[in-house]
N, C-alpha and C positions, 0 to 999 in steps of 0.2 A: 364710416366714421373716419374722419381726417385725425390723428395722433398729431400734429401740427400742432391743434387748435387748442389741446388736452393740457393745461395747467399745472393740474394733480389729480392723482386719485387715492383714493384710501380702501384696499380691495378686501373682499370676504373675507378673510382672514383673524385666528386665534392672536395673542399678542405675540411678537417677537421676543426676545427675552433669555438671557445667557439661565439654561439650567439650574447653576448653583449660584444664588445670588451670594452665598457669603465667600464664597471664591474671587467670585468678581469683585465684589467691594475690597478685596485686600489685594488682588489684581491693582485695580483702579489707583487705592489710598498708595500703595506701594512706590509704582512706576509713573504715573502721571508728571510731565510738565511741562513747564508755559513753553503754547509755543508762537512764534513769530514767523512775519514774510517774509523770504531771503531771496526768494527773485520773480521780476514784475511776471504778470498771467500773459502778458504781449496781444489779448483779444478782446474783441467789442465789446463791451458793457461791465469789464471788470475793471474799470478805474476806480471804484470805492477798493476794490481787492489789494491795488496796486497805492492806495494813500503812503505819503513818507511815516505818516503815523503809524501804521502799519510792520514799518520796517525799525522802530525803533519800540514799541512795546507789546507784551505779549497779546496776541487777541483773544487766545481761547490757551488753556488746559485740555493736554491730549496727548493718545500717542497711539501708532500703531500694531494693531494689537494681531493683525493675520495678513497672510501675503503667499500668493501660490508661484509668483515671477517677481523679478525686479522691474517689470513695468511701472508701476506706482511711486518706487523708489527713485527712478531715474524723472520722472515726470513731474515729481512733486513740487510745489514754487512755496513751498512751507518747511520751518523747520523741521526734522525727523527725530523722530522717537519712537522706536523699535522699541518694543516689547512683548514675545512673542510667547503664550500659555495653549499649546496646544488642547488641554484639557476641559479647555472652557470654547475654546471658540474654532476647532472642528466642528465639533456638533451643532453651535448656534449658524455654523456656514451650510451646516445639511439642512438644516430649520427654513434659513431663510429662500431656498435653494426650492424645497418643498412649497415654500407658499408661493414664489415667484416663480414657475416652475420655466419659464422665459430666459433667466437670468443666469448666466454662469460666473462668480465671484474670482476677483482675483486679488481685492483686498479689500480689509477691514479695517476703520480707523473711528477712532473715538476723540469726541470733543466736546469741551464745557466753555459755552461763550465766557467772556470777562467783562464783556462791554457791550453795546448793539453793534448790528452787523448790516452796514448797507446796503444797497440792494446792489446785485452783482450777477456776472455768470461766472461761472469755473472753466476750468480746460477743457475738464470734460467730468462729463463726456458728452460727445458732441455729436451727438443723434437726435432726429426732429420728432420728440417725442416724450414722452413722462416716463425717463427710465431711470432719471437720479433717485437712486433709492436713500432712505433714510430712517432711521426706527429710535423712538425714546424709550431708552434705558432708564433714565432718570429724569424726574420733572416734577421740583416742589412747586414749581408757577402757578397761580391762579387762574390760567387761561394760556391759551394755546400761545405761543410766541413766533412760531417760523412763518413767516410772509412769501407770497407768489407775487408778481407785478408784470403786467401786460404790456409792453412797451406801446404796444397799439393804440391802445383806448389809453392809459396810465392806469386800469382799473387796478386794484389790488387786492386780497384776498388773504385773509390766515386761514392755516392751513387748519381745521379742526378735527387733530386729532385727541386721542382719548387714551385713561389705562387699556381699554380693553379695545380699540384701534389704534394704537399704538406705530404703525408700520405705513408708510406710504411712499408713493413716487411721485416728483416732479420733474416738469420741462426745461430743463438749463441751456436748449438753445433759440426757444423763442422767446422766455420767458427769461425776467428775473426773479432772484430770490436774497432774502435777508433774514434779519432775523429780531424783534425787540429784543430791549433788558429790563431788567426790573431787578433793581439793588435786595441784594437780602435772600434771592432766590438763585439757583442754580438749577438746571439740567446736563443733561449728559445725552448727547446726540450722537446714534451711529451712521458714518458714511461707508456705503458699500460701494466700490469701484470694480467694473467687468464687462462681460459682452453680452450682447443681445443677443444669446444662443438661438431663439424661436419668434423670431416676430409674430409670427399666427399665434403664440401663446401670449406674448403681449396683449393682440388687440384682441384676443379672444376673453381675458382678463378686464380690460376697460370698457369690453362692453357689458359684461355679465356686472361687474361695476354701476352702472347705471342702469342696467335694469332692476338691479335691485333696488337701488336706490338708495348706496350707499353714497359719501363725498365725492363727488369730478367734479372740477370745473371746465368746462367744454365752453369757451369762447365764441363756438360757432354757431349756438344753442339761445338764443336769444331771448325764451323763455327761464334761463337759469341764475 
């Protein structure tokens, strides 16, 4: 299997999910705010990322909520907002650590669109393969919202996740992604930033993934 070609996946996996929800919620309600672009992505395909619109109103509610280095801090091209509750989100970082057993975290950030979000890539991470990970916290939406886009074909794809698959990865360096909006509704999106500790657990993961027959999208796959 070529991870190239790999979209997204949505793998075996319980839902992701901070412990104590009403921690969180007073977490979240507490420390959250808007945050904006403060300096351009400088790479291929994030000019929607880089809009002057962008730089002058907030795109999303959010802040950073776990962090093991100041890597993410130094690298970030978004406003910052630190907010750090050790009590809640060590353990949701051994959680996700566990289902991704691939993955080693080095920060956690949370965001609530305000608007749609174009299609774009990020800085990173920038590995040829479905390792941006991302899990819903919160999502009163009627239907999935976060989009994948194939610059190849233009084909495009929402990502269908669920409460109870909740947790998935995407491609951000072959692929794009965005995100719809729908007035009235809010989610709450977690980004997790880190290393490919295990590639063989990666692809060990996206293929047990499709054999089961859980969501991939595999490009290469011409039946899919």
């Amino acid at each position: 299997m070529d991870l190239s070609k790999i979209g997204y996946f949505i793998p075996d996996t319980t839902p992701l999910l901070p412990r104590d929800m009403n921690k969180f919620w007073d977490h979240w309600n507490n420390f959250k705010e808007p945050i904006t672009k403060v300096v351009k992505d400088g790479i291929q395909g994030s000019g929607a990322n880089d809009s002057k619109l962008l730089f002058g109103l907030p795109q999303f509610d959010g802040m950073i909520v776990h962090f093991k280095s100041d890597t993410y801090l130094k690298d970030s091209t978004w406003k910052q907002n630190v907010a750090l509750e050790p009590s809640i989100w060590d353990q949701y970082v051994e959680d996700l650590e566990e289902k991704m057993p691939w993955f080693e975290t080095d920060a956690i950030v949370l965001w609530a669109t305000l608007r749609p979000v174009a299609y774009h890539m990020d800085p990173a991470p920038r590995f040829p393969g479905p390792v941006a990970i991302r899990s819903l916290i919160h999502d009163d939406n009627p239907k999935p919202m976060f989009k994948v886009k194939y610059p190849d074909t233009k084909e495009e794809r929402i990502v269908p996740y669920s409460p109870e698959q909740n947790l998935f990865a995407f491609n951000n360096t072959n692929f794009y992604h965005g995100a719809n909006y729908l007035r009235g509704h809010s989610k709450i999106l977690m980004r997790a930033f880190g290393t490919i500790k295990y590639p063989e657990l990666l692809m060990k993961q996206v293929e047990e993934t499709k054999e089961k027959g859980f969501p991939i999208w595999d490009v290469s796959d011409t039946n899919d």
